[in-house]
C-alpha positions as CSV (number, residue, x, y, z in Angstrom):
1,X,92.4,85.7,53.6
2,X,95.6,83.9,54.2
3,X,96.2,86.9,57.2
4,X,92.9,85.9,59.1
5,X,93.5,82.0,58.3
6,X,97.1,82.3,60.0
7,X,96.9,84.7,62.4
8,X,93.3,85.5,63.2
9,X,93.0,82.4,65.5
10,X,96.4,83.0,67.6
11,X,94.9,87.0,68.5
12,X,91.7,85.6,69.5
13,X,92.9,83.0,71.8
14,X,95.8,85.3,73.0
15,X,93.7,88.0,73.2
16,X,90.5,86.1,75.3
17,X,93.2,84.8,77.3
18,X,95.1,88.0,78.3
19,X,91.6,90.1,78.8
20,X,90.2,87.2,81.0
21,X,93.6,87.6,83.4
22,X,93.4,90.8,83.1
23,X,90.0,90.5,84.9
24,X,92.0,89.5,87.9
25,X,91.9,92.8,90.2
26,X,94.0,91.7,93.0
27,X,92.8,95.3,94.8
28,X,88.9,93.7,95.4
29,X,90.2,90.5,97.1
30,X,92.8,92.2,98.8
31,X,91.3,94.7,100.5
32,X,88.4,92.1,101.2
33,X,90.8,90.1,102.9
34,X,92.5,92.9,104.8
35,X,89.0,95.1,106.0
36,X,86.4,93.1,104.9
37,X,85.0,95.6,102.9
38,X,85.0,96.6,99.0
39,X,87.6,98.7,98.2
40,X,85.4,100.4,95.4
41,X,83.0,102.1,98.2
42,X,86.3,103.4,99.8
43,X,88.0,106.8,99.1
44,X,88.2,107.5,95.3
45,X,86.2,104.2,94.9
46,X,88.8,102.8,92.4
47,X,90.4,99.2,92.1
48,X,94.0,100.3,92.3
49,X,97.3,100.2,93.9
50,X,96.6,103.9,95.2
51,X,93.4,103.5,96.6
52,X,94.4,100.4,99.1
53,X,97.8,102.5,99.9
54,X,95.5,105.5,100.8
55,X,92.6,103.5,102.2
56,X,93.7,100.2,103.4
57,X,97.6,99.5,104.3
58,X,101.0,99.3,102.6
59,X,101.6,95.6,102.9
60,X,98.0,95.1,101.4
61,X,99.0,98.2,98.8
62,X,102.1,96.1,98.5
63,X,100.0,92.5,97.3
64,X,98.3,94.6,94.9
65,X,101.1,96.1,93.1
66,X,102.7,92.7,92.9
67,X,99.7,91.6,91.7
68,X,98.6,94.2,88.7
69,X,102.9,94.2,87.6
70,X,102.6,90.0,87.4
71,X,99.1,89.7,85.7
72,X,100.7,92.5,83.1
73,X,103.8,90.6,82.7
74,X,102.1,87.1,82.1
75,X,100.0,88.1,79.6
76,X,102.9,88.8,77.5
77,X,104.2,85.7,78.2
78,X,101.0,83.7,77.5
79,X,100.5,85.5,74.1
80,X,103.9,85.2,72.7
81,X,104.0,81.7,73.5
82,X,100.4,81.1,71.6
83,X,102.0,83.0,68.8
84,X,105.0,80.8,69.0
85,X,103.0,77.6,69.1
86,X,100.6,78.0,66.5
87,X,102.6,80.5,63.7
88,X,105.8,78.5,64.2
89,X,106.1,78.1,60.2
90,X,105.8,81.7,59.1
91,X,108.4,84.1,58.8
92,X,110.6,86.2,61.0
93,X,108.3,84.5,63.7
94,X,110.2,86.0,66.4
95,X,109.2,89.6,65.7
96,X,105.8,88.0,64.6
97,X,105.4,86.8,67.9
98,X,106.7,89.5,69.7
99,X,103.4,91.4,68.2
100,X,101.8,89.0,69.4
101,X,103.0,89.9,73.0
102,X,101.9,93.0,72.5
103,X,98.4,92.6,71.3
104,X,98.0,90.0,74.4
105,X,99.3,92.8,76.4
106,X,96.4,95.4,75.6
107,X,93.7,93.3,76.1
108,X,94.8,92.2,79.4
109,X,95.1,96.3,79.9
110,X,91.5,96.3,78.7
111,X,90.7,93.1,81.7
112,X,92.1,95.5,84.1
113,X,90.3,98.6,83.0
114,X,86.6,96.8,82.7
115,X,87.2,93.2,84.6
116,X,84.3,90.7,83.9
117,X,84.6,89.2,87.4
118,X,84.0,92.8,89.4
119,X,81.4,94.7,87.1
120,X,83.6,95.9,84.7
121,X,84.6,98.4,87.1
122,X,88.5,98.0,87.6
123,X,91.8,100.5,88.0
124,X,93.2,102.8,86.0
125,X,96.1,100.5,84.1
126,X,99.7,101.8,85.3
127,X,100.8,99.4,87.0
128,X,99.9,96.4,84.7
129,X,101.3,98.7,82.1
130,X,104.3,98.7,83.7
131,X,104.4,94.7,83.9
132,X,103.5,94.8,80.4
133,X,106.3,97.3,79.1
134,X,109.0,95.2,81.5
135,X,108.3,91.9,79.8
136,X,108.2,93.5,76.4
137,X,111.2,95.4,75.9
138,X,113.1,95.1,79.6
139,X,115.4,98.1,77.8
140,X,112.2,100.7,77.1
141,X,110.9,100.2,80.6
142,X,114.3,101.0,82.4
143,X,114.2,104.2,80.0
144,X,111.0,105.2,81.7
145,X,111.3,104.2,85.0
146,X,114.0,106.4,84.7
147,X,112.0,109.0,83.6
148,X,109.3,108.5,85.8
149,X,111.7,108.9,88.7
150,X,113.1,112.1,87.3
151,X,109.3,113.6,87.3
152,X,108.5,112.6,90.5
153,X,111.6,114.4,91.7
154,X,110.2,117.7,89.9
155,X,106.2,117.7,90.4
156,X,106.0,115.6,93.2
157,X,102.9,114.5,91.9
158,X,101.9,111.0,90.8
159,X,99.6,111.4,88.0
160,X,102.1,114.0,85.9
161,X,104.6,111.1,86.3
162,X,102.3,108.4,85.1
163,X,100.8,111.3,82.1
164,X,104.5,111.6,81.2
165,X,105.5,108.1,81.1
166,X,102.7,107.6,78.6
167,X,103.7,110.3,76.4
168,X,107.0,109.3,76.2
169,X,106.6,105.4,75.5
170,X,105.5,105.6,72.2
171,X,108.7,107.5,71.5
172,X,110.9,105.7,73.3
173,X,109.1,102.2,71.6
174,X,110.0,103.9,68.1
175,X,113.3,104.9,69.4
176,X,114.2,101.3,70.1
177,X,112.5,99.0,67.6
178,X,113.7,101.1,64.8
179,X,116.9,102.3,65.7
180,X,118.6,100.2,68.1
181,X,117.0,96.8,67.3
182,X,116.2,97.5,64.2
183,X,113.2,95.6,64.2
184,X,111.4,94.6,61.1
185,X,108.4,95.0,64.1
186,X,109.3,99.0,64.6
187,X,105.8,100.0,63.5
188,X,103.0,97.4,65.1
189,X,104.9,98.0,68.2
190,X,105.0,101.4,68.0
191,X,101.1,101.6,67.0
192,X,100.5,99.5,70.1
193,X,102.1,101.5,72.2
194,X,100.4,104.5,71.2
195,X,97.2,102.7,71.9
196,X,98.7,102.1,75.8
197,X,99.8,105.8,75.9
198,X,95.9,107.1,74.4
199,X,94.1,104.5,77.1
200,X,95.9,105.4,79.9
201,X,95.7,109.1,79.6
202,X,92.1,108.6,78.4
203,X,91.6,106.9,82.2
204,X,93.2,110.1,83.6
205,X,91.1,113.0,82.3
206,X,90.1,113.6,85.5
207,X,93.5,114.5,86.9
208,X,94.5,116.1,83.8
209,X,91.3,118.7,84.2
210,X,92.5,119.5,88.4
211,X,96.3,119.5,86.7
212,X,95.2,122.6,84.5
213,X,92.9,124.0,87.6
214,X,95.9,123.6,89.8
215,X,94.1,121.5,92.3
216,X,95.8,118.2,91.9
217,X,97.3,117.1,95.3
218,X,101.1,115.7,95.8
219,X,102.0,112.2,96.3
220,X,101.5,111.1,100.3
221,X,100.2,107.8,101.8
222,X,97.8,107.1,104.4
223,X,99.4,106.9,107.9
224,X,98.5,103.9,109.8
225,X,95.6,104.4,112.2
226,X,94.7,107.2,110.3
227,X,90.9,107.1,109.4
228,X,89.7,105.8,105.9
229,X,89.3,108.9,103.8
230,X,85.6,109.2,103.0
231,X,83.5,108.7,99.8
232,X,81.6,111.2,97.6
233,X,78.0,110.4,98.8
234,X,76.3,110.8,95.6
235,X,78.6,108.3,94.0
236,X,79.2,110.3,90.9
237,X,80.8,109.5,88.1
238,X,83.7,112.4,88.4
239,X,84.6,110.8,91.7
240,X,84.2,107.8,90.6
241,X,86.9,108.1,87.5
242,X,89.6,110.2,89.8
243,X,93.1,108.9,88.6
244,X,94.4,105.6,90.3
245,X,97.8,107.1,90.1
246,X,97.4,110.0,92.5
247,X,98.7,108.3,96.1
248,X,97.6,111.9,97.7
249,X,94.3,112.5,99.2
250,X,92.9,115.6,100.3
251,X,90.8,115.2,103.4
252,X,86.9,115.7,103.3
253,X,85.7,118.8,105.3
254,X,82.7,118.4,107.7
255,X,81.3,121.4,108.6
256,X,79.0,121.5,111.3
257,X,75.6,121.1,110.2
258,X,73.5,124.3,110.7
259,X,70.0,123.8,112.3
260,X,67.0,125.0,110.8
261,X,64.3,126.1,112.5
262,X,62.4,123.1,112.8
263,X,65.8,121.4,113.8
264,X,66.8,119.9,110.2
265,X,70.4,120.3,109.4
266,X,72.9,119.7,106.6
267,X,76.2,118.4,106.3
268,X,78.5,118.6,103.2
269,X,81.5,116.2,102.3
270,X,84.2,116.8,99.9
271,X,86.7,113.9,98.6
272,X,89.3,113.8,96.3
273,X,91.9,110.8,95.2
274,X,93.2,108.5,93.1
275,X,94.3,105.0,92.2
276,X,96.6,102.8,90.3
């Protein structure tokens, strides 16, 4: 009882606070701003960093990322200072509230992934990950960024780096808290990271599945003046959940529709993509 009476307020605030920022998808109002149009009826029809790279332009692609990293990192900040403010009395209240950090953090991962402001339609969640990560242990992010950069040199390929980076940052969040810090925190930490790591490669079934076909495309961008790759017509849900972390977009094929005798035709369209 004495748990929920001290700490049961601080996650609920931090947590209402964190999801509701979160919300905030800077690709909608971006791309809005940029074309006039919604990003989510554009290419892989995600709310990501990839999708206005591929679809819109880099210095729009560029507001976003800046965007999702900040939103990620403010949460943090918002929750461990809630934790600070209202748990100042209890114990080792600087591991207590870096916990608190880290629960803010998932919720505003959660904001990201389902936003109430855009139909709980949002990104996939690496890039406010990464915010997240940075302002959480500065240490454990340069670790991955480090091996992120040493799987994009080997796949070329977006989505294995991003798959990889959440494999390994449950390890490499045990790997610090326990044995460098030694951190009385070692295992909250460690259990919210594997939360991160089990969301984010939840969000990226879809590349995992072409990954194991052999059909998932290598990181390019779109070239400016280049036309916007097109949408899956039907809107399906496959399309719709392609991974935000693939920057590569395979082009739609139009074949020429083939008459029918009384002069009908059909045409078929083929997209593929991801986003951040």
């Amino acid at each position: 009882m004495d748990l929920i009476t001290t700490f049961g307020l601080p996650v609920l605030i931090s947590a209402v606070i964190a999801y509701l920022l979160g919300s905030i998808s800077f690709a909608i109002p971006v791309t809005k701003l940029f074309t006039g149009k919604d990003i989510r009826t554009m290419g892989s029809g995600n709310a990501g960093f990839t999708n206005v790279l591929r679809c819109v332009s880099v210095p729009a692609a560029v507001i976003t990322f800046i965007g999702d990293f900040a939103k990620g990192i403010c949460s943090v900040f918002i929750g461990e200072m809630i934790f600070n403010v209202m748990c100042g009395s209890v114990p080792d209240i600087e591991h207590v509230a870096q916990v608190g950090a880290g629960v803010a953090g998932l919720f505003a991962l959660l904001g990201h992934l389902f936003p109430l402001y855009f139909g709980f339609k949002g990104g996939k969640g690496v890039l406010i990950s990464a915010g997240i990560i940075c302002a959480l242990d500065p240490f454990c992010f340069l670790s991955l960024v480090v091996i992120f950069l040493i799987a994009l040199a080997i796949t070329k390929t977006i989505s294995k780096c991003s798959l990889t980076v959440a494999v390994f940052y449950p390890i490499m969040t045990l790997i610090f808290n326990k044995f460098v810090y030694s951190s009385t925190a070692w295992l909250p930490m460690t259990i919210i990271a594997v939360c991160f790591a089990v969301v984010v490669i939840y969000m990226h079934r879809a590349n995992i599945r072409r990954i194991l076909d052999g059909t998932e495309p290598k990181t390019i961008a779109r070239k400016k003046g280049a036309p916007e790759p097109p949408r899956d017509p039907d809107g399906k849900t496959e399309t719709e959940s392609t991974d935000e972390n693939n920057v590569s977009y395979e082009a739609a094929t139009e074949p020429e529709a083939e008459k029918s005798a009384d002069g009908e035709g059909e045409t078929s369209d083929n997209a593929e993509g991801g986003n951040l």
